[in-house]
N, C-alpha and C positions, 0 to 999 in steps of 0.2 A: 353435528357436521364433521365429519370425516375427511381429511385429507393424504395424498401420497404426495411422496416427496425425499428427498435428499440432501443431506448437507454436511458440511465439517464440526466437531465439536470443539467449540472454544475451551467450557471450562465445564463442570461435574463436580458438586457437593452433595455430601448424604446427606438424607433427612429420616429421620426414623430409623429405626434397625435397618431396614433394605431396599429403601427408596433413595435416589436419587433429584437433585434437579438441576437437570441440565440444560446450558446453552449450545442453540444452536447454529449456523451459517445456514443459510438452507436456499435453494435454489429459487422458489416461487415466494417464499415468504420475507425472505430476509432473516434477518437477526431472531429468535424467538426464542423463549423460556420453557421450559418443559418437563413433567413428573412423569418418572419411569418409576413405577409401582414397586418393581424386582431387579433392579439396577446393578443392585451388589450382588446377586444371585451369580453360581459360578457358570454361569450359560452366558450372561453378561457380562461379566467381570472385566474382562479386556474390550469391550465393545467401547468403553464410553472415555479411554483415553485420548487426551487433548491433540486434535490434530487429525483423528480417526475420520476418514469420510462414509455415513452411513445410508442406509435406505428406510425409512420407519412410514407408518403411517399414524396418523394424529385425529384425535379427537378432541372437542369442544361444545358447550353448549352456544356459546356466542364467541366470535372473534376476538372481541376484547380478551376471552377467560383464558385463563393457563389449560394447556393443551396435555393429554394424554397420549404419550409416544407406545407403540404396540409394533407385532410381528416387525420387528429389527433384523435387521441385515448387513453384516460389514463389508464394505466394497471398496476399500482402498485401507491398508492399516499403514496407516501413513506415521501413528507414534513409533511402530517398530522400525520400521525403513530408516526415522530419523536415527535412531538410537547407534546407528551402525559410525556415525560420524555428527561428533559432540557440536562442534563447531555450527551446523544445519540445524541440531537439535533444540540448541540457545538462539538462533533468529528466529525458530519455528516460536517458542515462549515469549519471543518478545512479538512477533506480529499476532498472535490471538488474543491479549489482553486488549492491544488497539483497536480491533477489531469489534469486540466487546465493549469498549468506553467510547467509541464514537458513534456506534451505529443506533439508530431508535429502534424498538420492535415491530413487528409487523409490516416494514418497509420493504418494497424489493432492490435488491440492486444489484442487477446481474453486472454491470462494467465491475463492480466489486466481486462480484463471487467469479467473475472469470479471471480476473486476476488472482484469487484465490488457488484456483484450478491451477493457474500456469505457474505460481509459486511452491505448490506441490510436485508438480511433475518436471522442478527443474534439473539438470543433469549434474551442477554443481554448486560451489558457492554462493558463486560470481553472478550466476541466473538466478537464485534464489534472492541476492542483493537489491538485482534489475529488477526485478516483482515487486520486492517490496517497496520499494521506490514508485514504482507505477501506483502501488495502492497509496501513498501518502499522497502523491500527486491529487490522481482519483478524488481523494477523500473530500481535500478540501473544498472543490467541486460539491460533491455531496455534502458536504456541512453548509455551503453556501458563501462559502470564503473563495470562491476561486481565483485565479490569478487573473491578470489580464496582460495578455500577451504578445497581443497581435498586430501593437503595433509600438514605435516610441512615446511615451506619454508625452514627450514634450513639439516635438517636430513631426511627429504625424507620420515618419516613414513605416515602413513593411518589412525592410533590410538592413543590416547591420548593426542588429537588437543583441544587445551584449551583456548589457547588468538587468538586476529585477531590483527595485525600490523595496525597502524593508518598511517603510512607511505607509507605502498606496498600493503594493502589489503588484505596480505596472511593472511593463518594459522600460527600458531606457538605450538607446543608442551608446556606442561607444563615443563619440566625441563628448554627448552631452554629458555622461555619466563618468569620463576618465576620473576629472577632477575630485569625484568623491569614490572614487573605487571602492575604498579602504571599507565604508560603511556599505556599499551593498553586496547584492548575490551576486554570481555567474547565471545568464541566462540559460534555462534547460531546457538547451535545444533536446538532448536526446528522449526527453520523455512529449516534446510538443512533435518534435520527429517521428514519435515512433520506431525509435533505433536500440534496438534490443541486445547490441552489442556495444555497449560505452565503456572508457576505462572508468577504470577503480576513481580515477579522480572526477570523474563526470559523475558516479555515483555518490560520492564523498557532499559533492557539492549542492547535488537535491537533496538529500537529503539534510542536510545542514537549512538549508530553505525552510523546508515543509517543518523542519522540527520547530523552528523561529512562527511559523504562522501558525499550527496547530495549537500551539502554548498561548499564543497573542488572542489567540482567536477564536478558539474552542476551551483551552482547559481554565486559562484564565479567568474569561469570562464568565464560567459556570460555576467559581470557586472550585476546580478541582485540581488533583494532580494527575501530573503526566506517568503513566504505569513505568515501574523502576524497570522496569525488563528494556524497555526502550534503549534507557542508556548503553545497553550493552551492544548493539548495533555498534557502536562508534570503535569497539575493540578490531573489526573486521579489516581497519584500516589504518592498524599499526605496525604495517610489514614493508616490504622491499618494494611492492604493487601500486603503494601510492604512495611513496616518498619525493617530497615538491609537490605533492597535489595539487596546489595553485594556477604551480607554473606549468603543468602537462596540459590541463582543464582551460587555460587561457592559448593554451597551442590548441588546442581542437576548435577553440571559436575561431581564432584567426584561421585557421584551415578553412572552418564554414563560409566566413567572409569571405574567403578567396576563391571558394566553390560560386558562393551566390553572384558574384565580380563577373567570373566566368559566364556563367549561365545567361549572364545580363546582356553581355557581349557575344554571346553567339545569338540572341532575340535578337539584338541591336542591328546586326550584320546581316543576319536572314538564315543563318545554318538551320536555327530550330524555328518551327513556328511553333 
């Protein structure tokens, strides 16, 4: 069985004099494992760095089997691009090993691989940050951890959802949840919004989340650890951008509050239908 296809390389180890096996991202298949015969050959040599987005087509006797990657093609070199700015290069290493310890093989998941996409083609840091945020979000979704968001766990409302329970994963309103602030999240609006411009400290804050559940809940559970590259994320947010993180990240909810207040009162009055 013969396949075409494309995807990002996670990671590339020799085997033999001049085989390779490489992991994939791949658009239709997901996550997938793969022997390139002539890997290290100097026609390949730069094809199979981490982060590279390629075009190959793949063989197999049966789906199950390890796949035989042929006629390669580089279409985005995306390890060189990184290399230009150190900073881009070390979030690139820390989101492929994730990428790699959460994903099954032969799954598809394009909400991931287009986040993939959009974390490659981002124009800087800060959008690079936004992405990967969306894929921890994402993930735990696909791990089957996902949050639950939609409404207060405790009072049933839709609006004025502030904290996330480290416990249950819910929402919590602010009234209900002031009293224990200290131990929970900041609710993330910007990633249930779809708002692709968040400060530094909206980002500070999901992520601080996802990493608390991803551990709880995925590496924990399976006796593993969490890939050391991860940690380094948390460097991106030792500058002048997110100083008071807390307190900027608790002005933008209250902002949200006083937008949804609004909105409520122009339904209420008749402006909007």
């Amino acid at each position: 069985m013969i396949i075409k296809d494309e995807g990002y390389v996670l990671s590339a180890r020799k085997y033999g004099e001049k085989a390779l096996i490489v992991t994939l991202l791949t658009r239709c298949k997901g996550k997938i494992t793969a022997f390139v015969a002539d890997g290290t050959s100097k026609k390949n040599r730069g094809l199979f760095q981490s982060g590279n987005k390629i075009f190959f087509e793949a063989s197999a006797r049966l789906e199950e089997n390890m796949r035989r990657l042929f006629r390669l093609e580089l279409l985005e070199p995306n390890a060189v691009l990184m290399m230009s700015d150190f900073k881009r290069l070390e979030l690139m290493t820390a989101l492929l090993p994730m990428f790699k310890s959460l994903l099954n093989e032969n799954e598809e998941v394009p909400l991931l691989y287009e986040v993939a996409g959009r974390f490659f083609s981002a124009h800087n840091l800060k959008e690079m940050l936004v992405q990967y945020a969306f894929f921890e979000f994402y993930a735990l979704e696909y791990l089957g951890v996902g949050l639950s968001l939609d409404c207060c766990a405790v009072t049933g409302q839709t609006e004025g959802l502030y904290y996330v329970s480290p416990r249950t994963g819910k929402a919590v309103c602010r009234e209900v949840g002031e009293p224990y602030r200290d131990k929970l999240f900041l609710y993330p609006h910007f990633v249930v919004d779809n708002n692709y411009q968040p400060t530094y400290a909206e980002i500070f804050n999901v992520l601080k989340m996802t990493e608390f559940f991803l551990k709880e809940n995925f590496f924990k559970f399976h006796h593993l650890t969490m890939p050391a590259s991860r940690a380094d994320v948390w460097r991106y947010f030792d500058n002048e951008d997110t100083v008071n993180e807390s307190s900027q990240a608790e002005a933008v909810m209250v902002g949200h509050e006083a937008k949804q207040r609004e909105e409520a009162e122009k339904h209420f009055y008749g402006i909007a239908v």
